[in-house]
mmCIF file of the N, C-alpha and C atoms, coordinates in Angstrom:
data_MODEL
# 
_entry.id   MODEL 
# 
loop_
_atom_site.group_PDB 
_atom_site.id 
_atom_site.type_symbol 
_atom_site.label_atom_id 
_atom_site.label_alt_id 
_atom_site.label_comp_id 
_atom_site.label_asym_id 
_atom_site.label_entity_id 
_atom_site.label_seq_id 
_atom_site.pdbx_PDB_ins_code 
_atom_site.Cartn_x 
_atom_site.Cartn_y 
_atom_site.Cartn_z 
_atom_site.occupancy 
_atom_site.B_iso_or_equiv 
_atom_site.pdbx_formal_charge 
_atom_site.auth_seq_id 
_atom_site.auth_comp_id 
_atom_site.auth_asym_id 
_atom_site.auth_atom_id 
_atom_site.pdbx_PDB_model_num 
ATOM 1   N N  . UNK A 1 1  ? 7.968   -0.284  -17.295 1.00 0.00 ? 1  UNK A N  1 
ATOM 2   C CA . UNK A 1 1  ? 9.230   -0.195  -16.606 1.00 0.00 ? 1  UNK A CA 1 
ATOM 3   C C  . UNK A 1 1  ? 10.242  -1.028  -17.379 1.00 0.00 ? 1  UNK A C  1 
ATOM 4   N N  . UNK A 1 2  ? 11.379  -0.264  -17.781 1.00 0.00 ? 2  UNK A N  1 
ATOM 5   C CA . UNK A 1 2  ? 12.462  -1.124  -18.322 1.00 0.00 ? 2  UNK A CA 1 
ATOM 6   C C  . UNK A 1 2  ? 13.334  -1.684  -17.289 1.00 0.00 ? 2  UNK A C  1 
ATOM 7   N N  . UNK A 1 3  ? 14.292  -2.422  -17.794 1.00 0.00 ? 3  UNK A N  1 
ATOM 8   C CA . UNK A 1 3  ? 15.136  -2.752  -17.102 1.00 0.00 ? 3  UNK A CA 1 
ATOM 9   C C  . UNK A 1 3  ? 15.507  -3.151  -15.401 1.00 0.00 ? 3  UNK A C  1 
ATOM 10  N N  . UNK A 1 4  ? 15.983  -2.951  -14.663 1.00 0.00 ? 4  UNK A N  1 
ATOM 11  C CA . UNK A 1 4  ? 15.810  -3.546  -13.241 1.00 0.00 ? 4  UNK A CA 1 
ATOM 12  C C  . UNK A 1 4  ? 15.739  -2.577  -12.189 1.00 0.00 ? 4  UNK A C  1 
ATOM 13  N N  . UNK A 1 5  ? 16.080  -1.156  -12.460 1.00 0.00 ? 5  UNK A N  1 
ATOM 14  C CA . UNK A 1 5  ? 15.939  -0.632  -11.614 1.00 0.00 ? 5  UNK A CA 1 
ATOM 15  C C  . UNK A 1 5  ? 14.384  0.126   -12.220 1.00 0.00 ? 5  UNK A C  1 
ATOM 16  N N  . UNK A 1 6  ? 13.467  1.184   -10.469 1.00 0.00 ? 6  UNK A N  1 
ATOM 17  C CA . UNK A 1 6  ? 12.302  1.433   -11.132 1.00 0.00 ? 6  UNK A CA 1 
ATOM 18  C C  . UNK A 1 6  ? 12.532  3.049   -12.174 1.00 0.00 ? 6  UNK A C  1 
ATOM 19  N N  . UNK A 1 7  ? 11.571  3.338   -12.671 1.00 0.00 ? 7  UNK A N  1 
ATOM 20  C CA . UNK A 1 7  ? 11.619  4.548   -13.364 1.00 0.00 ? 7  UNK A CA 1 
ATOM 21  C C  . UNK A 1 7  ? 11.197  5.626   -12.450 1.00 0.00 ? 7  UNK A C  1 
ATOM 22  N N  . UNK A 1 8  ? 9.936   5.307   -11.941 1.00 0.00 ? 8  UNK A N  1 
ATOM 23  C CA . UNK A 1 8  ? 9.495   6.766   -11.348 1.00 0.00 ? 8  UNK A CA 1 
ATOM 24  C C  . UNK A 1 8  ? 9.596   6.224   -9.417  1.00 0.00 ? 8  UNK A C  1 
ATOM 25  N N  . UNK A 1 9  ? 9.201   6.831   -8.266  1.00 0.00 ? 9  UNK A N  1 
ATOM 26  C CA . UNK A 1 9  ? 8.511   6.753   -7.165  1.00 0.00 ? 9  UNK A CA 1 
ATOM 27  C C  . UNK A 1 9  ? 7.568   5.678   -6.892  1.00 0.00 ? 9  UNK A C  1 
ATOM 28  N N  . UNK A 1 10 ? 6.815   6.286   -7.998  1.00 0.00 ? 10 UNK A N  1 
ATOM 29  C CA . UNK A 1 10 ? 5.524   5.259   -7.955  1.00 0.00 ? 10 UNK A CA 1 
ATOM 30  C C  . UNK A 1 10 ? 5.947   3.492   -8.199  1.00 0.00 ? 10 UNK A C  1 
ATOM 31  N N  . UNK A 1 11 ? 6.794   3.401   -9.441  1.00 0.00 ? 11 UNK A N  1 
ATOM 32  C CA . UNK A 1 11 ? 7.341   2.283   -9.897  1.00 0.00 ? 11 UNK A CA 1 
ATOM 33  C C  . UNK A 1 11 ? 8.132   1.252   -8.675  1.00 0.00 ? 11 UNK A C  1 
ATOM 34  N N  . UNK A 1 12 ? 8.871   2.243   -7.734  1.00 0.00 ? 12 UNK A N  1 
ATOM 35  C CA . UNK A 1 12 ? 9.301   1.949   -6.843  1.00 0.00 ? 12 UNK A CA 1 
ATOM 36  C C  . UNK A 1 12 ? 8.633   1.507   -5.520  1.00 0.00 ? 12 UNK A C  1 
ATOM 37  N N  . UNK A 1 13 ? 7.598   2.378   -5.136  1.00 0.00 ? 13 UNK A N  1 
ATOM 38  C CA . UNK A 1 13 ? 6.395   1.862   -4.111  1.00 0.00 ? 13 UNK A CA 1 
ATOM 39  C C  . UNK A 1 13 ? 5.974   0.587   -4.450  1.00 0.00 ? 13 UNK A C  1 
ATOM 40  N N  . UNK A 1 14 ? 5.300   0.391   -5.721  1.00 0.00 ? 14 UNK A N  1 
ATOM 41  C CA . UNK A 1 14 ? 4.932   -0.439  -6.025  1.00 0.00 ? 14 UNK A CA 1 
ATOM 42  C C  . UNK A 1 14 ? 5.569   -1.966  -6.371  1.00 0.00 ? 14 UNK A C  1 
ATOM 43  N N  . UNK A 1 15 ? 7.154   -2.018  -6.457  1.00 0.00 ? 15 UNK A N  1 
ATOM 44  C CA . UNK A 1 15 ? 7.733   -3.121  -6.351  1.00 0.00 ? 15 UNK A CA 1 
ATOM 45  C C  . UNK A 1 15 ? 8.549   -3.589  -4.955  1.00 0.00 ? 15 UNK A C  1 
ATOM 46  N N  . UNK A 1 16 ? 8.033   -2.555  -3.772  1.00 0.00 ? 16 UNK A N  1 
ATOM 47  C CA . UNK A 1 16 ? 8.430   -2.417  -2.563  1.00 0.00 ? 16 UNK A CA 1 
ATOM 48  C C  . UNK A 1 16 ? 7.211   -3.064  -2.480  1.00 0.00 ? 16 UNK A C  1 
ATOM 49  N N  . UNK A 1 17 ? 5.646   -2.697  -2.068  1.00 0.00 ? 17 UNK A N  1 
ATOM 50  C CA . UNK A 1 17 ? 4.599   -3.469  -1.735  1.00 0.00 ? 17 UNK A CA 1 
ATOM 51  C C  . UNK A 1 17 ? 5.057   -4.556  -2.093  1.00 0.00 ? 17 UNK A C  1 
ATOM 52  N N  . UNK A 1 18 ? 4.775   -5.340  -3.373  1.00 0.00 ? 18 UNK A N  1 
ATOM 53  C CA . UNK A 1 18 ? 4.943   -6.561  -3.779  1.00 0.00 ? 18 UNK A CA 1 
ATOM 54  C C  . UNK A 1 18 ? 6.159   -7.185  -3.187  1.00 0.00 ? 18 UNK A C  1 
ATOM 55  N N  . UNK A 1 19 ? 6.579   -6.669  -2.705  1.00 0.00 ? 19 UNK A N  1 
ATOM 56  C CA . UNK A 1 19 ? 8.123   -7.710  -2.452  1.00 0.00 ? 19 UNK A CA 1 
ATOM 57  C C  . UNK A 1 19 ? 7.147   -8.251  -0.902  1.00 0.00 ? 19 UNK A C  1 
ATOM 58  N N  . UNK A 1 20 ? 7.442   -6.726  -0.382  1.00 0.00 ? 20 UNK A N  1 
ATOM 59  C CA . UNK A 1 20 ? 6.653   -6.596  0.990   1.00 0.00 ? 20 UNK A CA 1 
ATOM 60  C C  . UNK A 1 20 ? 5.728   -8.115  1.352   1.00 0.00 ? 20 UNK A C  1 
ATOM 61  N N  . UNK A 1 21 ? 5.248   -8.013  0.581   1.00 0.00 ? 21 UNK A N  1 
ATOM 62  C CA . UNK A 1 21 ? 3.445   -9.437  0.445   1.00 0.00 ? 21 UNK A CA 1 
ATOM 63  C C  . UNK A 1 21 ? 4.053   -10.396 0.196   1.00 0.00 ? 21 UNK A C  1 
ATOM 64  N N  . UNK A 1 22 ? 5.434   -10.673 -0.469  1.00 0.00 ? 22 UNK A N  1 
ATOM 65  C CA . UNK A 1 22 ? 5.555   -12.398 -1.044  1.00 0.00 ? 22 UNK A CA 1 
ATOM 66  C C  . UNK A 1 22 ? 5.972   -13.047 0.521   1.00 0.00 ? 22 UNK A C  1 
ATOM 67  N N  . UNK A 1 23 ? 5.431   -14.692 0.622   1.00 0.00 ? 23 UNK A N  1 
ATOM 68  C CA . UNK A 1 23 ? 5.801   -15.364 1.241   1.00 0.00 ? 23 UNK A CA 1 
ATOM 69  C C  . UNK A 1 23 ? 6.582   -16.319 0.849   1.00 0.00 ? 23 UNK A C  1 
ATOM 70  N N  . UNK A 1 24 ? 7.482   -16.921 1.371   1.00 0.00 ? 24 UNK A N  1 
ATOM 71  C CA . UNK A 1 24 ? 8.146   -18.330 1.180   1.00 0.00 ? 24 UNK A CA 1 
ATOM 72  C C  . UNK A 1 24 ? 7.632   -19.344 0.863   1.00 0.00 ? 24 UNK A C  1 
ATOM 73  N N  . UNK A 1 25 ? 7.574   -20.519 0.154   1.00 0.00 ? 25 UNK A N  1 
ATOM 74  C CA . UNK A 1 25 ? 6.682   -21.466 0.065   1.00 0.00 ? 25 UNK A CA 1 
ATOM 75  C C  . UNK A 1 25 ? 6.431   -22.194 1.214   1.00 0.00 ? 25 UNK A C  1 
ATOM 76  N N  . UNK A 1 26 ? 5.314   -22.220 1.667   1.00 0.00 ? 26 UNK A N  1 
ATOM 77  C CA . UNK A 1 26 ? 4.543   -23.363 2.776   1.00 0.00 ? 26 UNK A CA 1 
ATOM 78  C C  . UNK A 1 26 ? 4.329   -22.117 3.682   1.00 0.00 ? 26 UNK A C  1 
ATOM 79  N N  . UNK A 1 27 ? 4.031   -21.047 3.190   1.00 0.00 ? 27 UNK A N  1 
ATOM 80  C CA . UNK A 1 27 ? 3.401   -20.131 4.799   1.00 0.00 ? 27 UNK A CA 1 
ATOM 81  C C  . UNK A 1 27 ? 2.544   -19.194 4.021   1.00 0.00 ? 27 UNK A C  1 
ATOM 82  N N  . UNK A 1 28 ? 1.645   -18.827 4.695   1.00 0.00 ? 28 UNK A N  1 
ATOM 83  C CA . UNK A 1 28 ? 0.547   -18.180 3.942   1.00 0.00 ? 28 UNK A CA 1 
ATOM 84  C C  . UNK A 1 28 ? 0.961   -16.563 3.720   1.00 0.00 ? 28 UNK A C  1 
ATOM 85  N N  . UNK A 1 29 ? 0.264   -15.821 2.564   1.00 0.00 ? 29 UNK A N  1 
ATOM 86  C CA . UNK A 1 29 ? 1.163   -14.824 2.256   1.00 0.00 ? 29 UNK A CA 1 
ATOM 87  C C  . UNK A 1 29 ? 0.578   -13.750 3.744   1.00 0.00 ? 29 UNK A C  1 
ATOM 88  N N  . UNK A 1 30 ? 1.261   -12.725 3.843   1.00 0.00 ? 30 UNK A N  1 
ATOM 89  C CA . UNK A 1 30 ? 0.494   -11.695 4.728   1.00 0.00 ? 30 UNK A CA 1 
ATOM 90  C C  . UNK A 1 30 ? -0.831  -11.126 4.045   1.00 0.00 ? 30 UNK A C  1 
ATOM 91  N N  . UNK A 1 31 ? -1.842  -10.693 5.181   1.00 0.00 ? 31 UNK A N  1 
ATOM 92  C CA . UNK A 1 31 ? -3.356  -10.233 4.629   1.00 0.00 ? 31 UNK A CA 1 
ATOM 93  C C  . UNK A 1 31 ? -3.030  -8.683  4.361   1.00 0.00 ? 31 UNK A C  1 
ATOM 94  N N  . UNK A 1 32 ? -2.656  -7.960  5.105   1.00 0.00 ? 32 UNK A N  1 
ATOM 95  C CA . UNK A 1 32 ? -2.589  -6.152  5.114   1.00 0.00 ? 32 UNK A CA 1 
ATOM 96  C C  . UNK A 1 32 ? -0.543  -6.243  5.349   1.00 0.00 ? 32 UNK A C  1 
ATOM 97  N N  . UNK A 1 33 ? -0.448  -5.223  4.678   1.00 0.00 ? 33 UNK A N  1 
ATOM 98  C CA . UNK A 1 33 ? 1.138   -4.406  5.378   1.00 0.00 ? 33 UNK A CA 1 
ATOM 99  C C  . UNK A 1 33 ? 0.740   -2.835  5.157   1.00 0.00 ? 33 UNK A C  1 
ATOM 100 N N  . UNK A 1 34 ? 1.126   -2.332  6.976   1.00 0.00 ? 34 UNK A N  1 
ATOM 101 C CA . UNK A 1 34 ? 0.792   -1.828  7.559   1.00 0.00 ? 34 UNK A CA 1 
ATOM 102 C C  . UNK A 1 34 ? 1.716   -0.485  7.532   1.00 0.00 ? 34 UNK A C  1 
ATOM 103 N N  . UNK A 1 35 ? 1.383   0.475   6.623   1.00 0.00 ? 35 UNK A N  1 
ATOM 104 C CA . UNK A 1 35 ? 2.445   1.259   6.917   1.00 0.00 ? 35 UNK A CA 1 
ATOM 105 C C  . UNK A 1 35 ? 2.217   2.399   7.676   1.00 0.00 ? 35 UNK A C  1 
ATOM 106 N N  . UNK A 1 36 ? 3.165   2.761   8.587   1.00 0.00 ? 36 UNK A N  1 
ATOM 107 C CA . UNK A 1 36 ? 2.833   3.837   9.945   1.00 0.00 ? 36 UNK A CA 1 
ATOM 108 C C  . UNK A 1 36 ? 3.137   5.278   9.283   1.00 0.00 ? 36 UNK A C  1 
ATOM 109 N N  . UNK A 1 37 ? 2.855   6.669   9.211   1.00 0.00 ? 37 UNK A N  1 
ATOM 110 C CA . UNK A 1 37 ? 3.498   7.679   8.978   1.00 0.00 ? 37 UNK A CA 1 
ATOM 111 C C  . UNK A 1 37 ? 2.746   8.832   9.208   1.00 0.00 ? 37 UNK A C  1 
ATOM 112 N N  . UNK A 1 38 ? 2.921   8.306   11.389  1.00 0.00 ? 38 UNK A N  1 
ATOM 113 C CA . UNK A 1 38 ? 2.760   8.988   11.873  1.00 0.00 ? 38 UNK A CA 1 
ATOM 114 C C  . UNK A 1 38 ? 2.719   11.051  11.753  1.00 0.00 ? 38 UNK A C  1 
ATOM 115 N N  . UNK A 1 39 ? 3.730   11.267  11.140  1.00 0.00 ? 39 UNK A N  1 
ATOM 116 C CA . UNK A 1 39 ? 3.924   12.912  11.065  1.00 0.00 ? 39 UNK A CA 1 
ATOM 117 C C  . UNK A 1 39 ? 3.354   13.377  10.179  1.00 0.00 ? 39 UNK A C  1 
ATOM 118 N N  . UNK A 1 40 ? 2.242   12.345  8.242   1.00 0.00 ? 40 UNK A N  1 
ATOM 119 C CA . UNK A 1 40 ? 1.820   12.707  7.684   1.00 0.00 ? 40 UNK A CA 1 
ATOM 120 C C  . UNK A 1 40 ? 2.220   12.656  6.311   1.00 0.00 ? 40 UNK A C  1 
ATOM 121 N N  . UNK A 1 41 ? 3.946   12.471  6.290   1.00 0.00 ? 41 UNK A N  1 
ATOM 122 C CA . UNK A 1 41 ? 4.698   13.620  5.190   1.00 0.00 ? 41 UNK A CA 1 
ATOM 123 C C  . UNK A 1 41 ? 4.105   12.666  4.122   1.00 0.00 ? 41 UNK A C  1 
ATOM 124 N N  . UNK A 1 42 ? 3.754   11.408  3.342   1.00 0.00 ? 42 UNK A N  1 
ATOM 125 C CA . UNK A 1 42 ? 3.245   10.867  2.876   1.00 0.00 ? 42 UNK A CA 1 
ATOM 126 C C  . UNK A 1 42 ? 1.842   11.161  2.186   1.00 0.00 ? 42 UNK A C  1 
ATOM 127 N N  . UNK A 1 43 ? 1.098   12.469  2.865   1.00 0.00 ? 43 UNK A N  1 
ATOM 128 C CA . UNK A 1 43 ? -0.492  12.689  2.969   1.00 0.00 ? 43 UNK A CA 1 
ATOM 129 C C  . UNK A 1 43 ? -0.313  13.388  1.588   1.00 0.00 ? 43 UNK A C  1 
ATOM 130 N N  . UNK A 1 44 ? 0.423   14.096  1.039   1.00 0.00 ? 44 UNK A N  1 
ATOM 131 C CA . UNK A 1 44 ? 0.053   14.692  0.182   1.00 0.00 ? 44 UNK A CA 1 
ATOM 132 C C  . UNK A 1 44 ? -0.158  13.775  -1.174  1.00 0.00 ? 44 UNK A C  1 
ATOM 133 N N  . UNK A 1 45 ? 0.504   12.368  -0.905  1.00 0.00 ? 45 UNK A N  1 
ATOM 134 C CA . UNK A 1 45 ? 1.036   12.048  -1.933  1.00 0.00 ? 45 UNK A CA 1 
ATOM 135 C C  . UNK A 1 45 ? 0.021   10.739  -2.287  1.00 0.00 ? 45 UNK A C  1 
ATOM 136 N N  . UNK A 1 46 ? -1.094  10.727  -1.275  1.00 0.00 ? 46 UNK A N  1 
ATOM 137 C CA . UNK A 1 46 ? -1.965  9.872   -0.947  1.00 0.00 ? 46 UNK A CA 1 
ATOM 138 C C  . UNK A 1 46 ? -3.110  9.572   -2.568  1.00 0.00 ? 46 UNK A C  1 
ATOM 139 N N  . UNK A 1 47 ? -3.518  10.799  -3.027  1.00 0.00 ? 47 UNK A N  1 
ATOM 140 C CA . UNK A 1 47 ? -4.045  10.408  -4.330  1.00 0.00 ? 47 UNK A CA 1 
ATOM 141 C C  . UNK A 1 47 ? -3.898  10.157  -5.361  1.00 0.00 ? 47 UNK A C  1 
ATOM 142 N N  . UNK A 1 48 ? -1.991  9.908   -5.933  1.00 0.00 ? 48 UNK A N  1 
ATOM 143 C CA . UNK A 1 48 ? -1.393  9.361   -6.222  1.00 0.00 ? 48 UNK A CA 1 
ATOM 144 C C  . UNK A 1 48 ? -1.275  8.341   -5.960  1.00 0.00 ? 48 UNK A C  1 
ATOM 145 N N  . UNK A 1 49 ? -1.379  7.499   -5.177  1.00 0.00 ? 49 UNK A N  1 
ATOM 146 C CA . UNK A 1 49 ? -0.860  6.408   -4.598  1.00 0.00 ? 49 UNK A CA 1 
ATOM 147 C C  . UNK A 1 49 ? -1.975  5.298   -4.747  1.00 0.00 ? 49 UNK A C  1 
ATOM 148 N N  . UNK A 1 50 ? -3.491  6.262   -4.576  1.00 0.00 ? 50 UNK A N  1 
ATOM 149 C CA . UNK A 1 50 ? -4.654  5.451   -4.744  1.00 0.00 ? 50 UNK A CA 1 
ATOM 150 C C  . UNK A 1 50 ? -4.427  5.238   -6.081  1.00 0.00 ? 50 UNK A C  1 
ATOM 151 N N  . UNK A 1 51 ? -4.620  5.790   -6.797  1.00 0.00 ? 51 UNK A N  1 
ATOM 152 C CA . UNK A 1 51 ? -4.705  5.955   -8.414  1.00 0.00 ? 51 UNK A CA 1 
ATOM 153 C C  . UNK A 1 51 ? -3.494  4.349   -8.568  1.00 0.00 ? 51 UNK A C  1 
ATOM 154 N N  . UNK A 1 52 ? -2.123  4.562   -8.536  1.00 0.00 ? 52 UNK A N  1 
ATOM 155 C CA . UNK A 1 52 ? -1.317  3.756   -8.776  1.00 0.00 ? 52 UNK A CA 1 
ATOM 156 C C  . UNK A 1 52 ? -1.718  2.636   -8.294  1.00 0.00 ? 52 UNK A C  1 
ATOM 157 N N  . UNK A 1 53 ? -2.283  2.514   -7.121  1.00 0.00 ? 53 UNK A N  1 
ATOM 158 C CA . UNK A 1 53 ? -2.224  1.078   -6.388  1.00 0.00 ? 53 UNK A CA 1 
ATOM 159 C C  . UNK A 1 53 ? -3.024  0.840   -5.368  1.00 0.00 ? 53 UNK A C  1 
ATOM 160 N N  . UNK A 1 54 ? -4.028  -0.188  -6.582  1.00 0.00 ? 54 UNK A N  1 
ATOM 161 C CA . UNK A 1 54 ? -5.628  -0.537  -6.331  1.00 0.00 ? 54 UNK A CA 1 
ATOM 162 C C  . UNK A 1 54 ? -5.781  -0.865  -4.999  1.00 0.00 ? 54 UNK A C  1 
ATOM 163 N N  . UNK A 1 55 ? -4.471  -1.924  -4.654  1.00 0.00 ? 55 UNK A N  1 
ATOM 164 C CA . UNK A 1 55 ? -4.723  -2.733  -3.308  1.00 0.00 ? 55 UNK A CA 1 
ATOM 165 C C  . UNK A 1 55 ? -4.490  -1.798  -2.077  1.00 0.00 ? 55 UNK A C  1 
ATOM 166 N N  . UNK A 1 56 ? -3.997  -0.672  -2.112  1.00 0.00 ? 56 UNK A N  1 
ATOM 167 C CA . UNK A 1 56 ? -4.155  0.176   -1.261  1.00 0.00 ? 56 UNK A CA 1 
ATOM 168 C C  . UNK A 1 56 ? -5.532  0.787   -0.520  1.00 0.00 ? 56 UNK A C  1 
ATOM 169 N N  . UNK A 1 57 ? -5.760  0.681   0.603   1.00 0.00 ? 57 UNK A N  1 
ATOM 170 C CA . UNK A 1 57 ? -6.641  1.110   1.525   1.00 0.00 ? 57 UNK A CA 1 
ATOM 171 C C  . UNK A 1 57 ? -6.320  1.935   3.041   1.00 0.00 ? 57 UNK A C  1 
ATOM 172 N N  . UNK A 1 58 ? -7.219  2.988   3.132   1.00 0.00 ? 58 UNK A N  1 
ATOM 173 C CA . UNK A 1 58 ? -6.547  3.453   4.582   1.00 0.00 ? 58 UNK A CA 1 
ATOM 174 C C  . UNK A 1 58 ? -7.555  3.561   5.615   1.00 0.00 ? 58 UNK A C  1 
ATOM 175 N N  . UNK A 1 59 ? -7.001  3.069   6.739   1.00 0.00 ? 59 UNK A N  1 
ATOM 176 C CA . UNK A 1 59 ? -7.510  3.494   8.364   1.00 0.00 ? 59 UNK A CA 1 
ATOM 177 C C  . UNK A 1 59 ? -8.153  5.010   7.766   1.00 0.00 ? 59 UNK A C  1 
ATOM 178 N N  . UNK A 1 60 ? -9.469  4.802   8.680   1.00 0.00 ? 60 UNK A N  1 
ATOM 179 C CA . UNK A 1 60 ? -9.851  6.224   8.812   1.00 0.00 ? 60 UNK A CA 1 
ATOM 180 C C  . UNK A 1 60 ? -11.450 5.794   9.031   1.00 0.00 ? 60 UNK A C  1 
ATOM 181 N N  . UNK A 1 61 ? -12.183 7.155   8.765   1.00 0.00 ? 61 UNK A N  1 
ATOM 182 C CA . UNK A 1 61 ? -13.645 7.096   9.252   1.00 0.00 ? 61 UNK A CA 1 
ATOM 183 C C  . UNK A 1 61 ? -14.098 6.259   7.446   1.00 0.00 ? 61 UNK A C  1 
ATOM 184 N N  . UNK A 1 62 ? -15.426 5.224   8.112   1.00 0.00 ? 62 UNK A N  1 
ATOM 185 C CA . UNK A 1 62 ? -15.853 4.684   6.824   1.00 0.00 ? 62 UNK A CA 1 
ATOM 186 C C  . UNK A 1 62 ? -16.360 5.150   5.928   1.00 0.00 ? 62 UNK A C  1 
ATOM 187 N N  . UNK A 1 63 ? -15.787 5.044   4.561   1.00 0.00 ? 63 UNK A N  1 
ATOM 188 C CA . UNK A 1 63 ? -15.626 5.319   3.251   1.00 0.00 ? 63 UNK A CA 1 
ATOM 189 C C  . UNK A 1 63 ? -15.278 4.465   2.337   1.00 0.00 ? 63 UNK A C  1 
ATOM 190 N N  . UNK A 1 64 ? -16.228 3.681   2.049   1.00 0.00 ? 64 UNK A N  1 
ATOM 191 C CA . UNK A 1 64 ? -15.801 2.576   0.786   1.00 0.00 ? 64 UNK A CA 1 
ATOM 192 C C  . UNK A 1 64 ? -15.403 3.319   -0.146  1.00 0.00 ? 64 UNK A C  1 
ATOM 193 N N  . UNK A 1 65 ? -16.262 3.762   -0.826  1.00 0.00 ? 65 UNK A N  1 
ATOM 194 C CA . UNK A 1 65 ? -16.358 4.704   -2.205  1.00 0.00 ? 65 UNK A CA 1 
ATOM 195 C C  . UNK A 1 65 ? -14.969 5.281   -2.185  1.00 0.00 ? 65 UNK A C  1 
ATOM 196 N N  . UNK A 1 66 ? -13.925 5.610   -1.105  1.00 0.00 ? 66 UNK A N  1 
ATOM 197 C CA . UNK A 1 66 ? -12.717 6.063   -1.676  1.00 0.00 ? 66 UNK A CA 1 
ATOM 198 C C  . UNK A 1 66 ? -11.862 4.840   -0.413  1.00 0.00 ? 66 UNK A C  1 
ATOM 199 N N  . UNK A 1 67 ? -11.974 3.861   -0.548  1.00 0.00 ? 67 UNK A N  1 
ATOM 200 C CA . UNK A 1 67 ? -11.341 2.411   -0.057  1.00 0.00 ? 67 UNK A CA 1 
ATOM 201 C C  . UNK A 1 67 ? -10.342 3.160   1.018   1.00 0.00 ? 67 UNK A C  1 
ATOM 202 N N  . UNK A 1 68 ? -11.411 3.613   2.044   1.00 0.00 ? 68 UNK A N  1 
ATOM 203 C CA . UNK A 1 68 ? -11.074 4.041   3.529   1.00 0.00 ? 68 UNK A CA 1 
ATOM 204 C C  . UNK A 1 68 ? -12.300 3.341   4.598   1.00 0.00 ? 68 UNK A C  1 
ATOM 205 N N  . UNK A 1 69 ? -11.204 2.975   5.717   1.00 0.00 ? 69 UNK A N  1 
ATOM 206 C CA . UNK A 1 69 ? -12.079 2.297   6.521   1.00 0.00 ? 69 UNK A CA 1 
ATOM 207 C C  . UNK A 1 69 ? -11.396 2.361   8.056   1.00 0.00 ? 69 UNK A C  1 
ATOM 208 N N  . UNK A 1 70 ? -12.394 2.149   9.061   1.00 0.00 ? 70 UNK A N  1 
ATOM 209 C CA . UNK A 1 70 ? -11.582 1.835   10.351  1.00 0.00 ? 70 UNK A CA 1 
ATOM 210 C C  . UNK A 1 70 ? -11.142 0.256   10.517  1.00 0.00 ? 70 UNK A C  1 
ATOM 211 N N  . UNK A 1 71 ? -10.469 0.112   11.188  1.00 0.00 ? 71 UNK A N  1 
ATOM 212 C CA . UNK A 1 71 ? -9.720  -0.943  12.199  1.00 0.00 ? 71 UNK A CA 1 
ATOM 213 C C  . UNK A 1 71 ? -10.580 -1.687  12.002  1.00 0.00 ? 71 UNK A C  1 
ATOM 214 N N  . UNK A 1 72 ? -10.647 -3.454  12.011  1.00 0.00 ? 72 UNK A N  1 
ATOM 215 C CA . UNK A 1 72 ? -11.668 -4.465  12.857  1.00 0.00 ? 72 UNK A CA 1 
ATOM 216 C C  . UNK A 1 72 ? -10.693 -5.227  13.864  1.00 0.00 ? 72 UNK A C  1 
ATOM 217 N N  . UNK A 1 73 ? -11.423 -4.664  15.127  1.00 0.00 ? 73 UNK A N  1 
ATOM 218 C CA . UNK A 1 73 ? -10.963 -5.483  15.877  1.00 0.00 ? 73 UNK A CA 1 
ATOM 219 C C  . UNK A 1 73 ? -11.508 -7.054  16.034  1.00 0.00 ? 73 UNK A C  1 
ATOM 220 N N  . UNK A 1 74 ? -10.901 -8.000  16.398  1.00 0.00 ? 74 UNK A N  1 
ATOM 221 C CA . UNK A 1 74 ? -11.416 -9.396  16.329  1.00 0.00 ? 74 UNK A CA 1 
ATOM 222 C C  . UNK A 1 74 ? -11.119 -9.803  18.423  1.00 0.00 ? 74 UNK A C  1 
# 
């Protein structure tokens, strides 16, 4: 990526997460950010997204092998 703005979508997701996760100094960073999309429109774009960005994981029935998992409730 050159310069300050991103190049592609992806470039852009990915400096949205990261912003997303930083904390201020003296507070611990967040563990998960949680994104909702409810209607789907996002689904297609889902194996892309794995590929781009490792730290990504989704709600769903358990599936390590493709870093899908349900809820833990505590």
């Amino acid at each position: 990526m050159t310069g300050s703005s991103p190049e592609t979508l992806l470039d852009a997701l990915r400096a949205s997460f990261a912003a997303s996760l930083r904390a201020p100094d003296g507070v611990a960073p967040p563990a998960a950010l949680l994104w909702t999309d409810a209607d789907g429109h996002w689904k297609p774009l889902l194996p892309a997204l794995m590929k781009a960005l490792p730290q990504l994981y989704l709600l769903g029935p358990y599936a390590p092998e493709e870093r899908q998992g349900p809820v833990i409730l505590t």
